[in-house]
C-alpha positions in Angstrom: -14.8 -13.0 -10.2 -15.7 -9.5 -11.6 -14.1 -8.2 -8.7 -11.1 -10.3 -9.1 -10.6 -8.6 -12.5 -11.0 -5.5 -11.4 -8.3 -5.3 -8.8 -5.5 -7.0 -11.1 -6.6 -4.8 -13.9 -3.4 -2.8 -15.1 -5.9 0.2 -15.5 -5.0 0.9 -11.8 -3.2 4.0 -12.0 -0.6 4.0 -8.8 1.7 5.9 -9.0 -0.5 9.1 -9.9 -0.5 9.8 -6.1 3.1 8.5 -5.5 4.2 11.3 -7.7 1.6 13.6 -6.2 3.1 12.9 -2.9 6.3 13.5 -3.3 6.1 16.9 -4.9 3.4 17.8 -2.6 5.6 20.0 0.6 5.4 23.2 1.9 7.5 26.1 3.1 6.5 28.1 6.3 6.8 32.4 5.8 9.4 34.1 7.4 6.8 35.5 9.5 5.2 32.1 10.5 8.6 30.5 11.8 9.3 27.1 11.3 6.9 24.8 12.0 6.8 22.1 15.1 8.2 18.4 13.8 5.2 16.1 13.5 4.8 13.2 15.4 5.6 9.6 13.7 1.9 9.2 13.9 0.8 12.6 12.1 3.7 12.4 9.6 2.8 11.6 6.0 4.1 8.5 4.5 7.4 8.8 3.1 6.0 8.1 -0.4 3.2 10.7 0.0 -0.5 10.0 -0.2 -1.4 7.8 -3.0 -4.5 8.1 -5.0 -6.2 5.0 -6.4 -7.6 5.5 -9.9 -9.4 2.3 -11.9 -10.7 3.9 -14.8 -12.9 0.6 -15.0 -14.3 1.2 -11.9 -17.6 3.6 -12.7 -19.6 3.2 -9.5 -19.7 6.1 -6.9 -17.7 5.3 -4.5 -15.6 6.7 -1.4 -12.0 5.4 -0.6 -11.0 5.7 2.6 -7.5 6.0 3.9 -5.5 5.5 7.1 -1.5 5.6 7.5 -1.7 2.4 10.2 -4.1 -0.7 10.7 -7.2 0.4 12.0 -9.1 -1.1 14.9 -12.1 -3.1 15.2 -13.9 0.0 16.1 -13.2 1.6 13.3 -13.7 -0.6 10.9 -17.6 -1.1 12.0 -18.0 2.9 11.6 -16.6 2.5 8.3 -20.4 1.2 7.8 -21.0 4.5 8.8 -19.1 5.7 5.3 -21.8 6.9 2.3 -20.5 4.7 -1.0 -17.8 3.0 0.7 -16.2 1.0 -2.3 -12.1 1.0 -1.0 -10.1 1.2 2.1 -6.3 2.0 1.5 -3.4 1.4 4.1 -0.3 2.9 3.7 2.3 1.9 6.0 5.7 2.4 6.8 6.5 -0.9 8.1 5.4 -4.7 7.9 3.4 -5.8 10.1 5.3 -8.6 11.6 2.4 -11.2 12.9 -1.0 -11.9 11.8 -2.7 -10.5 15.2 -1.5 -7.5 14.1 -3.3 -7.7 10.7 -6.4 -9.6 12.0 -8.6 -6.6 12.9 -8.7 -6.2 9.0 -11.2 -9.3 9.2 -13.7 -6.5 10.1 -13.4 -5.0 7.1 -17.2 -4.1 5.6 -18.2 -6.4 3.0 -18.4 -4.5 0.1 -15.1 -3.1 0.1 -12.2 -3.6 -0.9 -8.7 -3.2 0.8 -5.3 -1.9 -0.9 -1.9 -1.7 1.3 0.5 0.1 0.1 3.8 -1.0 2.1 7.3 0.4 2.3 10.2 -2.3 2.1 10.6 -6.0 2.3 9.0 -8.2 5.0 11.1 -8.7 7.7 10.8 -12.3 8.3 8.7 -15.2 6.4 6.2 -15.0 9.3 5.4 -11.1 8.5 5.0 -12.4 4.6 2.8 -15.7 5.2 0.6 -13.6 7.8 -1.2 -11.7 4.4 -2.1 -15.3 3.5 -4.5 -15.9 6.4 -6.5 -12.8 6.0 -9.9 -13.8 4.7 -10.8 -10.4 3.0 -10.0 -9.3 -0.5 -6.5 -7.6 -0.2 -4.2 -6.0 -2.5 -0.5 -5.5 -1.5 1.3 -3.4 -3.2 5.0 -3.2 -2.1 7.1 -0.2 -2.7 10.7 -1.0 -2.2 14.6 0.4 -2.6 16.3 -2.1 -4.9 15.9 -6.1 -5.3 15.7 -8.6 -2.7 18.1 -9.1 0.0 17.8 -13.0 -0.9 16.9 -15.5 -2.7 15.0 -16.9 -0.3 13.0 -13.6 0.1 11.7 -13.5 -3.3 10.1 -17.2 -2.3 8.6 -15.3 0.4 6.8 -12.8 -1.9 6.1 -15.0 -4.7 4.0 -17.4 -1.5 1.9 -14.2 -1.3 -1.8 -14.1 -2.4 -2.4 -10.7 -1.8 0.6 -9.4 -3.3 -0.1 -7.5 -6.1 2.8 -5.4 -7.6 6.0 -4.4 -6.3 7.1 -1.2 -7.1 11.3 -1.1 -7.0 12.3 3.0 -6.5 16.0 3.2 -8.4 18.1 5.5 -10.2 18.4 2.8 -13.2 16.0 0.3 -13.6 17.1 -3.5 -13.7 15.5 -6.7 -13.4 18.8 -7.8 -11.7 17.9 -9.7 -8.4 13.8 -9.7 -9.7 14.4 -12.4 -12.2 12.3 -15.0 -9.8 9.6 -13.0 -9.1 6.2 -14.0 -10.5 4.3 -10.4 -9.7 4.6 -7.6 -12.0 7.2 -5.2 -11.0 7.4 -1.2 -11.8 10.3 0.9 -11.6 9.5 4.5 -9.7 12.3 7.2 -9.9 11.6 10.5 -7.8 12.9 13.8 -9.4 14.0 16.5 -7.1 
C-alpha cells in the first residue's frame, strides 16, 4: 500500500529531466570535425534522459536506466545493483505484444519499474499487454497532441499501469482529453 502511495504521489518531479534533456546537446570544435551519426541504438531518447525525483522517497537508493526492454539476463544482474530501489525504461516506441514486455517479469523484487514512452499505442493489443505484467509498473506516456480516437482514450483509460500522460503542445487544451481518467500535463519545449 505504502508503495502504492508513493508511486502516484504528485511529489514525483518528471519533467525535471525532460527539460534537462532537451537542453542538454553539444557542438563538436572546428578542429574535432563533426561527429559520426549514432546508431538508433546509442541515440538518446528524443525527450532526453529523464531524472526521477520523489521527494518522499528518503531511502538510498540507485535507479537504473536503459533506453529498450532489457533481457532476462540482465534483469537477474540487476541483483548485482548496490540499493537498487528503481528501474526506468525510456522508449521510443510501444511495445506491440506482451512477449515483448514479459522479460520485465524478472524484474528484482524490491524495485520498482517507471516507463516513460513516446506516443500512443499502436493497437489495443500493445495497450492491454501493460495489464498482464505482474510487477509494479508505472507508465508514463509522453505524446504530441490528443488522441487519434475516441476509442483510444478507452484504450488508455483500461490501463493499470498508466500513470500520467504528458501531451507536448504549443497551447495547452483539454480538447480531445475530456475522457481520460489519468492526470494529464502539458510539456512545451523552448528552443
Amino acid at each position: 500500500m505504502h508503495s502504492r502511495l508513493r508511486l502516484g504521489s504528485l511529489g514525483l518531479v518528471f519533467a525535471a529531466g525532460l527539460l534537462l534533456g532537451c537542453m542538454a546537446g553539444t557542438q563538436p570544435s572546428p578542429a574535432e570535425g563533426p561527429s559520426p551519426a549514432p546508431s538508433a541504438a546509442s541515440a538518446a531518447p528524443s525527450y532526453g534522459s529523464p531524472l526521477l525525483i520523489d521527494r518522499t522517497d528518503l531511502r538510498l537508493g540507485t535507479t537504473v536506466q536503459y533506453r529498450r526492454i532489457p533481457d532476462l539476463t540482465e534483469l537477474h544482474d540487476l541483483e548485482q545493483v548496490y540499493a537498487l530501489a528503481h528501474v526506468v525504461l525510456a522508449l521510443e516506441e510501444w511495445p506491440r505484444t506482451y512477449a515483448q514486455i514479459q522479460p520485465l517479469e524478472g524484474l528484482p523484487q524490491e524495485a520498482d519499474l517507471t516507463v516513460i514512452v513516446r506516443g500512443y499505442p499502436p493497437s489495443s493489443e500493445a495497450a492491454n499487454a501493460w495489464n498482464l505484467l505482474s510487477v509494479r509498473v508505472r507508465l508514463v506516456m509522453l505524446v504530441e497532441g490528443p488522441p487519434p480516437s475516441t476509442a483510444m482514450v478507452g484504450d488508455l483509460n483500461s490501463m493499470r499501469a498508466l500513470d500520467r500522460v504528458i501531451a507536448e503542445m504549443n497551447e495547452p487544451s483539454r480538447y480531445g482529453f475530456e475522457r481520460l481518467q489519468r492526470p494529464l500535463s502539458f510539456r512545451k519545449v523552448m528552443n
